[in-house]
Every structure is written in structure tokens, then in C-alpha cells.
MIVOSE-545639 format. One record per residue (C-alpha): residue number from 1; residue in three letters; x, y, z. Coordinates in Angstrom, 3 decimals. Last residue first. Example, Ala and Ser with C-alpha at 12.3 -4.5 7.8 and 13.67 -1.06 7.14 Angstrom:
[2,'SER',[13.670,-1.060,7.140]]
[1,'ALA',[12.300,-4.500,7.800]]
END
This chain:
[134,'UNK',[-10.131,5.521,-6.277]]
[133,'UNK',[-8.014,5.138,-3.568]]
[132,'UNK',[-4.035,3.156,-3.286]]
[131,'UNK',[-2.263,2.252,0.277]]
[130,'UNK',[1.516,1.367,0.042]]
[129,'UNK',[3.159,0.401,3.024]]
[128,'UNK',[6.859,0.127,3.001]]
[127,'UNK',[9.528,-1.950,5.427]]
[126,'UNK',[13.025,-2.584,4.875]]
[125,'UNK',[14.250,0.519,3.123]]
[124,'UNK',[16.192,1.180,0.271]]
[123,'UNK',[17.853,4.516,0.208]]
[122,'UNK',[17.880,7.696,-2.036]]
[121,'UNK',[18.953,10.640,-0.454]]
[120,'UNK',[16.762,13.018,0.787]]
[119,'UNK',[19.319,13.385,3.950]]
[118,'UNK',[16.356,12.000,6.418]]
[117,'UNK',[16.721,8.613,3.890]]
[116,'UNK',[14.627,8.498,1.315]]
[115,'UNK',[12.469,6.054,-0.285]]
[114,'UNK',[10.580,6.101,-4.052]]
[113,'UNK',[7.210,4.974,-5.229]]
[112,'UNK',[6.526,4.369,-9.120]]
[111,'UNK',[3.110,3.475,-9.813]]
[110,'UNK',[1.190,0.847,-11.764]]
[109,'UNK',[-1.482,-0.104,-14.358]]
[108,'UNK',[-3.420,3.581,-14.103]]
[107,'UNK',[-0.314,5.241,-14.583]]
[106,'UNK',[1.904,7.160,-11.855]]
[105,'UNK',[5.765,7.524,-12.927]]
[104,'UNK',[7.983,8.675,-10.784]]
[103,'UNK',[10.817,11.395,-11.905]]
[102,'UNK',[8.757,14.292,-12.849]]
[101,'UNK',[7.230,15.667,-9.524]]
[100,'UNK',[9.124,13.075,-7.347]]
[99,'UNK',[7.794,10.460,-5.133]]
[98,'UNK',[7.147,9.791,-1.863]]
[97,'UNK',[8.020,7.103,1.379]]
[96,'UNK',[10.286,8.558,4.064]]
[95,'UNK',[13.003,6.798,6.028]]
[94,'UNK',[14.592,7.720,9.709]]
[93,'UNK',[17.329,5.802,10.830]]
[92,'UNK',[18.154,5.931,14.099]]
[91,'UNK',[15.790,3.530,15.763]]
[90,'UNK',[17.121,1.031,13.131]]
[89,'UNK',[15.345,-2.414,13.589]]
[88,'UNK',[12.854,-1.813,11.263]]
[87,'UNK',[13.364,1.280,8.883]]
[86,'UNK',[10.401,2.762,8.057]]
[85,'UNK',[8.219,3.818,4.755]]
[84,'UNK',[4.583,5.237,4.279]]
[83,'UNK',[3.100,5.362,1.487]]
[82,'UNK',[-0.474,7.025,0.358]]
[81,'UNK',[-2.331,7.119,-3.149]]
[80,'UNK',[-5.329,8.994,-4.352]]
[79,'UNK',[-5.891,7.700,-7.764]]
[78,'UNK',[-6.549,10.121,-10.991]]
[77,'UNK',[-4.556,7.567,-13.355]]
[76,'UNK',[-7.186,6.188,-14.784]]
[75,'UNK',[-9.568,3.415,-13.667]]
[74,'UNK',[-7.230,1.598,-11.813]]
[73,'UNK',[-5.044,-1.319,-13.175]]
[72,'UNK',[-6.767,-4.708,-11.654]]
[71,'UNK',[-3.509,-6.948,-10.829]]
[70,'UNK',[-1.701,-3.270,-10.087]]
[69,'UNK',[2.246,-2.853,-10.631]]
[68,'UNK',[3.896,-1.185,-7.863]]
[67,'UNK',[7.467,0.363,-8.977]]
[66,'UNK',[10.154,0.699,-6.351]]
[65,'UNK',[12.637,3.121,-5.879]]
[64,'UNK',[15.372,3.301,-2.926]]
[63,'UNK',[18.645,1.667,-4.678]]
[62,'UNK',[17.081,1.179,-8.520]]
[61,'UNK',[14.356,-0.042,-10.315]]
[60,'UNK',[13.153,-2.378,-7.468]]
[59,'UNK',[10.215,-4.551,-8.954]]
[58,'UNK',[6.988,-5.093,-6.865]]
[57,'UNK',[4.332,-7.149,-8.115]]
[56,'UNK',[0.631,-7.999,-8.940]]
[55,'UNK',[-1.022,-6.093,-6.483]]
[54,'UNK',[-4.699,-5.622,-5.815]]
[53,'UNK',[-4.323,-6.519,-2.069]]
[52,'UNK',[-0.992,-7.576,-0.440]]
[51,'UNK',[1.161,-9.025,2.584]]
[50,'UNK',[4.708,-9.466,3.302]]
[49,'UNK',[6.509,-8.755,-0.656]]
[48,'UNK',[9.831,-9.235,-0.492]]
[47,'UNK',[12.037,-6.809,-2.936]]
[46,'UNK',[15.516,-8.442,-3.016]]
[45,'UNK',[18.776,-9.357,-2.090]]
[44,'UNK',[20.538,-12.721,-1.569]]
[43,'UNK',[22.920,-12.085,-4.420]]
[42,'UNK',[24.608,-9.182,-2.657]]
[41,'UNK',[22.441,-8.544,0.597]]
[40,'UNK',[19.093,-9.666,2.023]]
[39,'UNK',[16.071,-7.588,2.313]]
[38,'UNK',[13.969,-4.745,0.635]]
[37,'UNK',[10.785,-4.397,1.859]]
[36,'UNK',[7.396,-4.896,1.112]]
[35,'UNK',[3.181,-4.057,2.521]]
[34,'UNK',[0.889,-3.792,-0.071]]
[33,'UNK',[-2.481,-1.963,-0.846]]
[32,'UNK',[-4.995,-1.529,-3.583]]
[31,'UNK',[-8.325,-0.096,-4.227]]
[30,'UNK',[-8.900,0.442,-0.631]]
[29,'UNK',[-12.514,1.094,0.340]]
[28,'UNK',[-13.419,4.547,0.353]]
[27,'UNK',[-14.735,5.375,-2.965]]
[26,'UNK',[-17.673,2.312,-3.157]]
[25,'UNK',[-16.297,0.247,-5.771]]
[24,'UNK',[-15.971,-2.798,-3.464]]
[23,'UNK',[-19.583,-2.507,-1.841]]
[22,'UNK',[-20.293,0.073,1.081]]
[21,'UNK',[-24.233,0.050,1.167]]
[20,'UNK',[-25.528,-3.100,0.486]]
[19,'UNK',[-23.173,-4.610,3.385]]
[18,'UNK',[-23.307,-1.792,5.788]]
[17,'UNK',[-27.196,-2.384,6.296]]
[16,'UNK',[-26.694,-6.512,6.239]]
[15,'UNK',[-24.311,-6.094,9.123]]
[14,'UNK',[-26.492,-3.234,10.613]]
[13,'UNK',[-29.798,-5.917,10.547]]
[12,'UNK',[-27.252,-8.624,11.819]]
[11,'UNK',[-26.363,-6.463,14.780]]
[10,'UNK',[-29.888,-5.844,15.949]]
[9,'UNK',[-31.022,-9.097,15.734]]
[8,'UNK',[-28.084,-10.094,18.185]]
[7,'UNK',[-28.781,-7.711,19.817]]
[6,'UNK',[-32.680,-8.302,20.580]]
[5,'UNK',[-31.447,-11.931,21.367]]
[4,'UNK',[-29.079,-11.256,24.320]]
[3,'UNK',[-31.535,-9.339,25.956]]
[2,'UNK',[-34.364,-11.329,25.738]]
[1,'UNK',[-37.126,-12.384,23.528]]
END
């Protein structure tokens, strides 16, 4: 057997390791995650959605907040959850993703994500990532 053959052997054995080992509950795989913006003006506006896992939609409640509705709600509402907003195209703008003590709602069948401009004002923006643990 040469060289060539030993890792490929080897590499299979991991691949079938990893596989029985980190399944989709296991706690660090991504429970859900999308990446949306909001585009357009007047009429022509609105939340589009790029790429997602676990997601069902994403409704703009108002100018800067955004509620994430789950396909498969989480277990409870004990999630980890991380966002990250940006502004493409707008060096200097700076956006950040969070949410509010009492404001945003977190359930297990969605969550409510807002966006801020550097002023803490809310502000739409036309990129966020949304990345959800349990």
C-alpha cells in the first residue's frame, strides 16, 4: 500500500469518526442562521433574505428591527444567539446588531433583532448575520 493510499484510509476513518460523533443536536452546530438586509426604497423596499438555515422568515417591524421566525422553533427560549450587522458600500457608516433588555422579544419560535447606527439610533441596515445555539 503506498503513500497515497494509507491517507486516504486514514481520512475516511476521521470522516466516519467526526460523523457519529458531532450529529445535528450536538451543542455546537448551528441551530439556525441567516444572512438579510434591507433594500430598495418607497414601494420597492424590503427585507431580502441572501442565504438561510432553520429560518422561516424575516419581517421588518419597524425602521432598524427585524423579527427572525424559526422553521424548527428551539427547544425553549434558553438559545445562545449572535448578530452581527454592516453597512455595505458605506465605509462611514458604522451599524451594530443587538437587542434591548425589554423591547425584543426572544421565544423559542422566533427572535426580535434590532440595528443601530454608531448614534444608537435605530437604522435599517443592508447586511445582517444572525447565528442561533442550542
Amino acid at each position: 500500500m503506498n503513500l497515497a493510499q494509507h491517507i486516504t484510509d486514514l481520512a475516511q476513518r476521521l470522516a466516519l469518526e467526526f460523523k457519529t460523533r458531532i450529529t445535528a443536536d450536538h451543542p455546537g452546530v448551528a441551530k439556525a442562521w441567516v444572512c438579510f438586509g434591507y433594500e430598495g426604497s418607497g414601494n420597492r423596499a424590503g427585507v431580502v433574505v441572501r442565504a438561510s438555515f432553520n429560518v422561516n422568515s424575516v419581517t421588518r417591524i419597524s425602521a432598524g428591527q427585524y423579527r427572525v421566525t424559526f422553521i424548527n422553533p428551539m427547544l425553549d427560549a434558553s438559545y445562545c444567539w449572535q448578530a452581527f450587522a454592516r453597512n455595505a458600500g458605506s465605509q462611514s457608516s458604522m451599524k451594530h446588531a443587538g437587542a434591548r433588555a425589554t423591547a425584543e422579544e426572544k421565544t423559542a419560535e422566533f427572535i426580535d433583532v434590532i440595528c443601530t447606527s454608531s448614534s444608537g439610533s435605530l437604522a435599517d441596515t443592508t447586511e445582517m448575520n444572525l447565528t442561533v445555539w442550542r
